[in-house]
C-alpha positions as CSV (number, residue, x, y, z in Angstrom):
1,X,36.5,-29.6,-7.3
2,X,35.8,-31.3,-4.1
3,X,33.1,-34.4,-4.4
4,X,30.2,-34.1,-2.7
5,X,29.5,-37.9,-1.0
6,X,31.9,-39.9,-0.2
7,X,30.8,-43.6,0.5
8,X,32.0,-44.7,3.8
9,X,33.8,-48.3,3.5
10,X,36.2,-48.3,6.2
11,X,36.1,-46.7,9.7
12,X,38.9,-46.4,12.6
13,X,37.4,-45.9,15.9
14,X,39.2,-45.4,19.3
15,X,37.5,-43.7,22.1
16,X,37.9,-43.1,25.2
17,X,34.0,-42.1,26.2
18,X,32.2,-44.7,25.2
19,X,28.6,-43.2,25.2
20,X,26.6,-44.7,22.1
21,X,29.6,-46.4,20.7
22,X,27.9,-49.9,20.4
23,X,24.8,-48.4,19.0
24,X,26.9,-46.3,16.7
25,X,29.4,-48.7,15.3
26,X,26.0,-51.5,14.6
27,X,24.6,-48.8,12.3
28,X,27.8,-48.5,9.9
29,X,28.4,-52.5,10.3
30,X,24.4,-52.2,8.2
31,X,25.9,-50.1,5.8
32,X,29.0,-52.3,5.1
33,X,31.7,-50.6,6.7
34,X,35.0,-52.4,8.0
35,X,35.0,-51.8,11.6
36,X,39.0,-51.4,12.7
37,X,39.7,-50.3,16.6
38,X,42.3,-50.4,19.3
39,X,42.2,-51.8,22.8
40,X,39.7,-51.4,24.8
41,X,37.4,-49.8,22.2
42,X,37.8,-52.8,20.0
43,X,37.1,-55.0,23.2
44,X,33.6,-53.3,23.6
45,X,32.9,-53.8,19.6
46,X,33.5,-57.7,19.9
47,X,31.5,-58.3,22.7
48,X,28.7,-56.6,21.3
49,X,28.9,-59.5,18.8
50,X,30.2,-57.0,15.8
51,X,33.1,-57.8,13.5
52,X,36.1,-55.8,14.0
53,X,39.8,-55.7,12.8
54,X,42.5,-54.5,15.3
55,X,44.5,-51.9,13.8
56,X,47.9,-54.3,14.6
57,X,46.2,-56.2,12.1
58,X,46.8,-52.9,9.7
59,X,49.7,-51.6,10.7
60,X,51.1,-55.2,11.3
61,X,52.7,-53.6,14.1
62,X,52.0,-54.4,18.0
63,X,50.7,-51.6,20.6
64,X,53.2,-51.3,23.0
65,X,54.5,-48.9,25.3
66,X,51.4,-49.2,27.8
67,X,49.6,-48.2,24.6
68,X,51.5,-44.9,23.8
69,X,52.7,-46.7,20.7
70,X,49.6,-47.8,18.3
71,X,48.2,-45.0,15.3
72,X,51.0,-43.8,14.9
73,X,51.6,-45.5,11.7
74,X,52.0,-45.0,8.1
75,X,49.0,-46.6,7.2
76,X,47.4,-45.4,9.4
77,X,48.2,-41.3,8.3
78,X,48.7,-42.8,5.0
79,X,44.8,-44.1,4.9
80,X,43.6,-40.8,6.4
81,X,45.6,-38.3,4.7
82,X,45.5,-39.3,0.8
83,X,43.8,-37.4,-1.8
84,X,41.5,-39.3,-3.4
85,X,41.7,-39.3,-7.4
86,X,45.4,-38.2,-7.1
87,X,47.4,-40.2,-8.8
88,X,50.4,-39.3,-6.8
89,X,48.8,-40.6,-3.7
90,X,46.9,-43.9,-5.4
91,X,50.2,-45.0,-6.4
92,X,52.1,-44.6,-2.6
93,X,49.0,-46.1,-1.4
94,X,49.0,-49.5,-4.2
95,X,52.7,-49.5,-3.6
96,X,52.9,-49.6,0.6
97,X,49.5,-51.3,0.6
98,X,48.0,-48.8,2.2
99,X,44.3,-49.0,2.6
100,X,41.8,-45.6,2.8
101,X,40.4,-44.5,5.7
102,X,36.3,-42.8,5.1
103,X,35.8,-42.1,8.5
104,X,37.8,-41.4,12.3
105,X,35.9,-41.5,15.6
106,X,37.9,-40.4,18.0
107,X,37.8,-38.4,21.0
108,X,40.7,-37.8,23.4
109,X,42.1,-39.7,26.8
110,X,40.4,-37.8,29.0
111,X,42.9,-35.3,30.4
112,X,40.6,-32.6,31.6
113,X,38.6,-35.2,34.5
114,X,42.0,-36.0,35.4
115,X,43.1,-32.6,36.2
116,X,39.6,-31.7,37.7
117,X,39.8,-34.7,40.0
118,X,43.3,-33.3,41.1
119,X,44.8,-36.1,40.1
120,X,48.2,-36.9,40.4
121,X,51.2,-35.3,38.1
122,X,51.9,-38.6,37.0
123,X,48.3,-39.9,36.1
124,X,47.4,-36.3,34.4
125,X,50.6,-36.8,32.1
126,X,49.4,-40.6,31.1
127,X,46.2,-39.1,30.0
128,X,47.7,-37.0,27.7
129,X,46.6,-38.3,24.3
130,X,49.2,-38.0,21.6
131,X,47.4,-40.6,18.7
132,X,44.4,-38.8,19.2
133,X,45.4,-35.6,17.9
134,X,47.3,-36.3,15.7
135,X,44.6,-38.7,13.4
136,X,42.1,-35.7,13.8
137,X,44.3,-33.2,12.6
138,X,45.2,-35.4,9.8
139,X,41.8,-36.6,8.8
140,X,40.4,-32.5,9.0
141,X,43.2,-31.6,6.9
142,X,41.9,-34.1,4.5
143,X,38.3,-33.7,5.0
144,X,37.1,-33.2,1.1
145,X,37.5,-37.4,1.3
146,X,37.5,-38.1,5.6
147,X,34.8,-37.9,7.8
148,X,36.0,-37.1,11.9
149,X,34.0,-37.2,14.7
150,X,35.5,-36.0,18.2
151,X,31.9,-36.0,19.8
152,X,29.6,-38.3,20.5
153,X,26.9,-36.0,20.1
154,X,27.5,-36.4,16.6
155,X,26.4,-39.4,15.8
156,X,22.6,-39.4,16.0
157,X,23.6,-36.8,13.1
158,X,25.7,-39.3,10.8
159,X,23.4,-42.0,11.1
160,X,20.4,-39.8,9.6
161,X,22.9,-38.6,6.9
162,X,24.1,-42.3,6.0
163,X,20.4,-43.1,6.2
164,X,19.8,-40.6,3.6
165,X,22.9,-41.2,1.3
166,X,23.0,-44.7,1.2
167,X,26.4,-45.1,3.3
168,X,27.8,-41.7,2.4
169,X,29.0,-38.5,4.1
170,X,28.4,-34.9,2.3
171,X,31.1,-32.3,2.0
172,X,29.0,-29.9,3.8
173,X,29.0,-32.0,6.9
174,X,32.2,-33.0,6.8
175,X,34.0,-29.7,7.0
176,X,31.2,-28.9,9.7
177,X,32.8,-31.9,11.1
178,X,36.5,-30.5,10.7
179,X,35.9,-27.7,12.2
180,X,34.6,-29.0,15.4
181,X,37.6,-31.1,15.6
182,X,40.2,-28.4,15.2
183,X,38.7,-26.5,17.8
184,X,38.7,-29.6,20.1
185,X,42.3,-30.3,19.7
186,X,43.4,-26.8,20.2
187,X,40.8,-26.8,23.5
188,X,42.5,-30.0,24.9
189,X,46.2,-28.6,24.0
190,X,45.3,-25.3,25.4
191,X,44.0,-27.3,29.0
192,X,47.4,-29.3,28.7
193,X,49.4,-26.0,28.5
194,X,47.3,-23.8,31.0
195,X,47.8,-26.9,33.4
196,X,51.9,-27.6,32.7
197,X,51.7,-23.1,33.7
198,X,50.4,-24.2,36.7
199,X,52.4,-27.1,37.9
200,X,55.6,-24.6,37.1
201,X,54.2,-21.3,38.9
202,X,54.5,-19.7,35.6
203,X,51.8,-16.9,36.2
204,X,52.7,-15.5,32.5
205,X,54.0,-18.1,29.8
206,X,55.2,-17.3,27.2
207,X,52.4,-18.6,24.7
208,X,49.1,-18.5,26.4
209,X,46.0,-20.1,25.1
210,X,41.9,-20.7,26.1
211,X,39.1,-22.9,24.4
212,X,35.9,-24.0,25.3
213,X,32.9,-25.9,24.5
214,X,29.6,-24.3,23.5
215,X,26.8,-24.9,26.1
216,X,24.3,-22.6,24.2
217,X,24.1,-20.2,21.5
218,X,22.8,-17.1,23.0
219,X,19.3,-14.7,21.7
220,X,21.8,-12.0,21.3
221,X,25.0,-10.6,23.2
222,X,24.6,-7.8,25.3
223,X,22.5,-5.7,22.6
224,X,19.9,-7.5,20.4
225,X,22.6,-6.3,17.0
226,X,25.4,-8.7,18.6
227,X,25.7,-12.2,18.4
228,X,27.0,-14.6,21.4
229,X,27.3,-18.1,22.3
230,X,28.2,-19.7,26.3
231,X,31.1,-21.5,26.1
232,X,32.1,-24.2,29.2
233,X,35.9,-24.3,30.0
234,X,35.7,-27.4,32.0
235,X,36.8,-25.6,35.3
236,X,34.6,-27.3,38.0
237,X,34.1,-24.3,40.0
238,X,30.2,-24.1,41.0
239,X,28.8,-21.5,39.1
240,X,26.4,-20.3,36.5
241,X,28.3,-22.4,34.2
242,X,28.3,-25.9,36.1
243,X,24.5,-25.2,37.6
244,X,21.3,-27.2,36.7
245,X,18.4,-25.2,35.4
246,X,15.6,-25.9,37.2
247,X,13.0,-23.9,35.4
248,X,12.8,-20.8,33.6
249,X,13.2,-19.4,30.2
250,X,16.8,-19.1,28.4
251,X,19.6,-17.2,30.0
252,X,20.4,-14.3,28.2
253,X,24.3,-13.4,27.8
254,X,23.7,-10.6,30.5
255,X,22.0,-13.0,32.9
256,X,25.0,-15.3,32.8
257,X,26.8,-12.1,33.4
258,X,25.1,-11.2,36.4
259,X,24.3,-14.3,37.7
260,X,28.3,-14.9,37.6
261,X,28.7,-11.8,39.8
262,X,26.4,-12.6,42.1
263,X,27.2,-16.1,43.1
264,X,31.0,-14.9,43.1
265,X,30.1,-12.4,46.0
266,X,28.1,-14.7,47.6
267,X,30.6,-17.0,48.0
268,X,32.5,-14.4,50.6
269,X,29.6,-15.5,53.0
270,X,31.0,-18.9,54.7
271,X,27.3,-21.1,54.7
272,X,28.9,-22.5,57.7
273,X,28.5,-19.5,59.4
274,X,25.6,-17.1,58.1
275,X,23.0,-17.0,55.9
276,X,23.6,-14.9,53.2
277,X,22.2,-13.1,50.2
278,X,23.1,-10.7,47.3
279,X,20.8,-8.9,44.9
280,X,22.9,-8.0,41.5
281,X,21.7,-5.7,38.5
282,X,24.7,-5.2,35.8
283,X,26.6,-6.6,37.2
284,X,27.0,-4.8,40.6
285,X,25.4,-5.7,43.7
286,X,23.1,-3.3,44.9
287,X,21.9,-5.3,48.4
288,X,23.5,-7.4,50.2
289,X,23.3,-8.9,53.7
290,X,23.8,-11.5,56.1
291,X,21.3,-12.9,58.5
292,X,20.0,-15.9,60.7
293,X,18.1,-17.2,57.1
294,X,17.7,-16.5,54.0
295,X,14.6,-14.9,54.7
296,X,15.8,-12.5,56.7
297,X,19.1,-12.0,55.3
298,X,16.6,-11.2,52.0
299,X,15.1,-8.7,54.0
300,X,18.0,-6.9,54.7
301,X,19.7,-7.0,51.2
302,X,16.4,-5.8,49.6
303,X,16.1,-3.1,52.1
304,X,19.2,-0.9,50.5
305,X,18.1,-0.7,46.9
306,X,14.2,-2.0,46.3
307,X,14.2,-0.1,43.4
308,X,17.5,-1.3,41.9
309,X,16.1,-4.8,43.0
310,X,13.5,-5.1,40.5
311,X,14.7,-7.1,37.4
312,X,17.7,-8.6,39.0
313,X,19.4,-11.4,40.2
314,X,19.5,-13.3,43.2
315,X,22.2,-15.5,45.0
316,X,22.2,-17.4,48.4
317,X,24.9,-19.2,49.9
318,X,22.6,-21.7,51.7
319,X,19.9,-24.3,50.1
320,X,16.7,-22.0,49.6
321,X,14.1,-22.9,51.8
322,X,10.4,-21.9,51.1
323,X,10.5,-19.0,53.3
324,X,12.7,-17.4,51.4
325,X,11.4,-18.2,48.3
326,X,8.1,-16.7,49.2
327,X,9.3,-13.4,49.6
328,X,12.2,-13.5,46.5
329,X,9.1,-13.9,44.2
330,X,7.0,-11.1,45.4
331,X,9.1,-8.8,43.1
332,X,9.9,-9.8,39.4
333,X,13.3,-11.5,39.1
334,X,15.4,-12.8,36.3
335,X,17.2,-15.4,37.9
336,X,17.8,-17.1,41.2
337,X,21.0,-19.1,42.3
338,X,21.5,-21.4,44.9
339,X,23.6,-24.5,45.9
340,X,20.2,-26.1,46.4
341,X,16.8,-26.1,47.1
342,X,13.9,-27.8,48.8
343,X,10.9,-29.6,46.8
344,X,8.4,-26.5,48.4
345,X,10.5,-23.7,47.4
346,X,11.0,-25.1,44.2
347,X,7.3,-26.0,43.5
348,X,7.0,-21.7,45.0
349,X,9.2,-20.8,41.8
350,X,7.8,-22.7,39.8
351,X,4.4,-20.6,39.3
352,X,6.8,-18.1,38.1
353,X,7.3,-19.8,34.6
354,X,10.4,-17.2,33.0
355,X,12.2,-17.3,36.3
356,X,14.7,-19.4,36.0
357,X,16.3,-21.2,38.5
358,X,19.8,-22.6,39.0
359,X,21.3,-24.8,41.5
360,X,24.6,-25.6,41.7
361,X,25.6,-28.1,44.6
362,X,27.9,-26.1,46.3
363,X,29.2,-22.6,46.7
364,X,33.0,-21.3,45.1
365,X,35.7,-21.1,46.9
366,X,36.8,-17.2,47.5
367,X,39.9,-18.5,48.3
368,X,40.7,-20.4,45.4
369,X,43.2,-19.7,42.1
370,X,42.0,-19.4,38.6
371,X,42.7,-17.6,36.0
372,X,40.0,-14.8,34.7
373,X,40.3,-13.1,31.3
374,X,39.6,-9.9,29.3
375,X,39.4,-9.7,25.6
376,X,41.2,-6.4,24.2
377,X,41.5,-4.8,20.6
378,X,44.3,-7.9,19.4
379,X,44.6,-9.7,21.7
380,X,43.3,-10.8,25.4
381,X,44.7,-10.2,29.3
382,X,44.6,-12.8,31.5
383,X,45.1,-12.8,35.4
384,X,45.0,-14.6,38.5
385,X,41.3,-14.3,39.8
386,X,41.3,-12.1,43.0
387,X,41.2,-14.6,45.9
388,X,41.9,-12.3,48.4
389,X,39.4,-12.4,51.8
390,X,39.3,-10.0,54.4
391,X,39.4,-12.4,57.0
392,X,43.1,-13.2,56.0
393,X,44.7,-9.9,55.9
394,X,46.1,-7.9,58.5
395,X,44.4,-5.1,59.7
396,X,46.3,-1.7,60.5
397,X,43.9,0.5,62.8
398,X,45.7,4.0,61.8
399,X,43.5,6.2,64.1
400,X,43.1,7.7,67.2
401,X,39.9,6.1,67.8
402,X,39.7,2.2,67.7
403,X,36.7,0.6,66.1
404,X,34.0,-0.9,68.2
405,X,33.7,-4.9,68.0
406,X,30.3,-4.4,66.4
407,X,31.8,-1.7,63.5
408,X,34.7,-4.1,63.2
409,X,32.6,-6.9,62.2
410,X,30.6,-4.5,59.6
411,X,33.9,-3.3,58.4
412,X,35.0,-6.6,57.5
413,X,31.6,-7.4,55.9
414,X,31.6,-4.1,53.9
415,X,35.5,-5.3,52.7
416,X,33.9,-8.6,51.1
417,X,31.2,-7.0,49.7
418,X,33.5,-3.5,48.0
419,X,35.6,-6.5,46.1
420,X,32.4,-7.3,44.1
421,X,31.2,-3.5,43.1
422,X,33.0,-1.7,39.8
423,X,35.3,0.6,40.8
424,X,35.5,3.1,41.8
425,X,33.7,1.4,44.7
426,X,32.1,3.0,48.3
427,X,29.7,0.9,50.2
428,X,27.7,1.6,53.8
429,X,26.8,-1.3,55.9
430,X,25.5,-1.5,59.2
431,X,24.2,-4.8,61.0
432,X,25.5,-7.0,58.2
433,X,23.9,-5.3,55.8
434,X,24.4,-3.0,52.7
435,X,23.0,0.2,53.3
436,X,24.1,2.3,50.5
437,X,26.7,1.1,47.5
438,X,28.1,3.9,44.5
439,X,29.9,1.8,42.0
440,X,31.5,2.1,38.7
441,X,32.4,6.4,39.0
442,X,35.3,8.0,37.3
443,X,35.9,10.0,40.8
444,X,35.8,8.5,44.3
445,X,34.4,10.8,45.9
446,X,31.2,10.8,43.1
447,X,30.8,7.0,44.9
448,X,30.7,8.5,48.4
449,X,28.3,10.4,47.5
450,X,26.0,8.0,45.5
451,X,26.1,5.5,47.9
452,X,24.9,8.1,50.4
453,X,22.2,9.4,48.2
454,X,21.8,5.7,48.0
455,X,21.2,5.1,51.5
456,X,19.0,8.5,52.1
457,X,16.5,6.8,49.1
458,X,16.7,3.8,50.7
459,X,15.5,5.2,54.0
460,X,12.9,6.9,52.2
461,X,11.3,4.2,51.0
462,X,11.0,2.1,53.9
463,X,10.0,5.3,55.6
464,X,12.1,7.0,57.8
465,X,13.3,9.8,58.2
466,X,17.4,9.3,59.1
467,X,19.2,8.3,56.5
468,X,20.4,4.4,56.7
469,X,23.9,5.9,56.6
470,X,23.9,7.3,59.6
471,X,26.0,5.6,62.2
472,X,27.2,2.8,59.1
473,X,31.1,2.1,58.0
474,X,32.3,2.7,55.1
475,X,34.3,0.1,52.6
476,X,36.3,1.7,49.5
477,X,37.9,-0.7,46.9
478,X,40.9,1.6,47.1
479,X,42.6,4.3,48.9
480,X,41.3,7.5,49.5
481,X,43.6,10.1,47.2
482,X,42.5,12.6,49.2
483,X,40.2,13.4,52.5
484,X,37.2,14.5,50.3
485,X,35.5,10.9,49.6
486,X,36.1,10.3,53.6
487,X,34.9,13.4,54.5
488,X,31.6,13.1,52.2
489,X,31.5,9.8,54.0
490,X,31.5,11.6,57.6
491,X,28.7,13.9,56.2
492,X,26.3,11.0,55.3
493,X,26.8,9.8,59.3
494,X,29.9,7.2,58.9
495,X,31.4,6.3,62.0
496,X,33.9,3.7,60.6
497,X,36.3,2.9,57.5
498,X,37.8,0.5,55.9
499,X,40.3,0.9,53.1
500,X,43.9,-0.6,51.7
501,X,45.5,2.6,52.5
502,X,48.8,3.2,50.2
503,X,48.5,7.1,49.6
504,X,50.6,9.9,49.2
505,X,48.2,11.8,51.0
506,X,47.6,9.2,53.6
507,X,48.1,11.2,56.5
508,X,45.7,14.0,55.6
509,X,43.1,11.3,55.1
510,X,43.9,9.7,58.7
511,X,44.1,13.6,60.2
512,X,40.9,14.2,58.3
513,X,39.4,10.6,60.1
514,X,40.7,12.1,63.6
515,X,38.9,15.4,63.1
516,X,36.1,13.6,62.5
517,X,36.4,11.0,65.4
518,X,36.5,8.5,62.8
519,X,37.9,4.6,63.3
520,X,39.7,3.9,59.8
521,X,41.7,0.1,58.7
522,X,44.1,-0.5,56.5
523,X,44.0,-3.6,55.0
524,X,47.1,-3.4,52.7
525,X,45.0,-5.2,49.8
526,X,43.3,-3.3,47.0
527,X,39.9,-4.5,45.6
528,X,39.7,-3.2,42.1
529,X,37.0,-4.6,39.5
530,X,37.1,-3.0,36.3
């Protein structure tokens, strides 16, 4: 049977983040433990006035090789990975003088800044730890006698347990402890590997693996039966992942959901060049507009689903001004994103104590690569993420009639806008605005016709009479299979669409688009969003 404490008496510490290190390493120098260290870790020890060994002094072997060459040393693995109380392993140990290790604090040459920082090839392959890795994976194999800790977190933790045990570690903590550091090695291979992918153009390697590192466990998961927790890749794309929360009760795993989708489609909106705003609620947008400010851009995007609009999520491109925060509150809101926002505006929220509030210092780049992913019954799918913009294809105008500058401009809106909604996906816009949107239907032509039921309520309730629809473009994700969902579009007062084009039966659509005196674009690119 495992024992339960094991006293520390020696520790090997090498780290590369610092953070509470000095504080750290004084607390186990109280409790009698032989400090040994490496370069620059063992440099920050001695100044700090604390005794400490230099593992060449253990492994009476030099560091060399620009420090590539210094754990990796029998007794170094030797003191980590023997069994206590075997005898097999006491007599290696008494006979290659190899001394036990309690405890390893490590964590890892910091590969994932470099790669964020686009650093070099070069510089990201010199901060690929190889030592490292290998001591944590020896000392969790051997955790029933070897504490590891790979986070500094972690150490507010073990001082209140060696506190309490006199200078010992419990079993309990230690395989807690093991854990974590299995998880962290495979997350830093798995960063390594996804970025060598990269560097090749290999779009689908062979072996293909993801970690990440818990910023929260989650209330619940999308139902109150399931469990979740927010995991942080490390990808420095602004986002609900990266943001500061302001104020504001937890996110819940469908707010982080939603909020996701909404700065994504924001981030179509250059902040260069408009104001914009979308309005999400699972997931799909259901308003979204462009305008001179926030405010009235608001306006707008609340104008094509107020109903839908209550209880859901709100992203701007631009820092929130008080203006605009003013009128965001007058409805209840789960969450509202922003790259910034001004003291006022913030202060405006802030009587508003569950909403929360994230800003995130800058807005995604549409354009950008990534990868997204999508778990599946044994196993996962992984893609590039659809970076795509409508102002870089090539537009095909396939009809008799050429679009007018103005439904050109709304056509190209509506495009950025369809790449955010479920599919299948129809949305109406009109003066840079969503005006009706029918997401997520098994048939196309059921999304013509919502988003025109859409746009008829929306009329309704800011009381007129003419459907919003009426003298709007169209967008669909994908191509029409047949004229129906155009002509259901026609019917609800389209003047103008825009789709990829690609079907069999594309010449009855673009005969059915002539007989209705209909402007239609091809944009060769298809928007799906499953």
């Amino acid at each position: 049977m495992p024992v339960d404490l094991r006293h520390v008496a020696r520790a090997l510490i090498s780290v590369s983040d610092k953070t509470g290190l000095v504080e750290f390493a004084r607390v186990l120098a109280t409790h009698g433990v032989e400090l040994v260290s490496t370069g620059g870790t063992r440099k920050a020890l001695a100044e700090a006035g604390l005794a400490v060994r230099d593992v060449a002094d253990l492994t009476q072997f030099p560091e060399m090789m620009d420090g590539r060459l210094k754990t990796l040393h029998p007794k170094v693995h030797g003191g980590l990975l023997a069994i206590r109380e075997n005898p097999e392993h006491e007599a290696a140990m008494l006979a290659h003088d190899i001394r036990p290790i309690d405890l390893l604090v490590v964590n890892l040459y910091p590969f994932e800044s470099a790669i964020a920082k686009g650093a070099p090839f070069e510089e990201c392959v010199e901060n690929i730890d190889i030592g490292g890795p290998a001591m944590i994976r020896a000392a969790s194999k051997n955790h029933d006698d070897v504490a590891v800790v790979v986070d500094s977190d972690d150490y507010a933790m073990l001082v209140e347990e060696l506190a309490a045990t006199k200078g010992a570690t419990r079993l309990a903590t230690r395989r807690r402890l093991a854990q974590k550091a299995f998880a962290r090695t495979a997350a830093y291979d798995a960063a390594i590997s996804n970025w060598f992918a990269q560097q090749l153009g290999e779009a689908s390697p062979p072996l293909r693996a993801f970690g990440g590192r818990l910023a929260e466990p989650m209330r619940y998961g999308e139902n109150p039966h399931q469990s979740a927790g927010f995991y942080l890749t490390g990808e420095k794309r602004p986002g609900v992942a990266t943001a500061r929360q302001i104020q504001g009760k937890q996110l819940s795993y469908n707010n982080v959901n939603d909020t996701d989708a909404a700065f994504e489609c924001v981030a179509e909106f250059d902040p260069a060049r408009t104001a914009a705003v979308v309005i999400v609620k699972h997931s799909n947008p259901c308003g979204v507009a462009e305008g001179a400010t926030l405010v009235e851009a608001y306006a707008k995007a609340l104008r094509c689903d107020p109903m839908s609009a209550f209880g859901g999520i709100v992203a701007v491109n631009r820092k929130l001004d008080a203006d605009a925060a003013r009128e965001i509150v007058k409805i209840f809101t789960e969450v509202i994103i922003a790259p910034d926002a001004d003291e006022e505006s913030i202060s405006i929220i802030g009587a508003k104590k569950n909403l929360r509030l994230l800003l995130t210092g800058g807005v995604p780049d549409a354009r950008a690569a990534g990868l997204t992913y999508r778990s599946v019954s044994g196993g996962f799918l992984a893609q590039s993420r659809d970076s795509a913009v409508v102002d870089e294809m090539t537009l095909q105008i396939v009809t008799k009639r050429q679009p007018t500058a103005e439904e050109l401009a709304d056509l190209k809106f509506a495009f950025r806008v369809v790449k955010h909604v479920k599919s299948n996906a129809i949305v109406y816009a009109k003066g840079a605005a969503t005006v009706g949107i029918g997401a997520g239907q098994m048939s196309r032509v059921d999304s013509s016709r919502i988003a025109a039921h859409k746009a008829q309520e929306a009329a309704r309730a800011a009381g007129l009479t003419t459907s919003l629809a009426k003298g709007a473009v169209v967008a669909s994700d994908a191509f029409f299979p047949f004229a129906d969902g155009l002509l259901a579009a026609a019917e609800a007062g389209a003047t103008a669409v825009i789709q990829p084009g690609g079907s069999m039966n594309d010449k009855d659509v673009i005969a059915a688009a002539d007989a209705q005196g209909l402007a239609m674009v091809f944009t060769g690119v298809r928007h799906f969003r499953h």
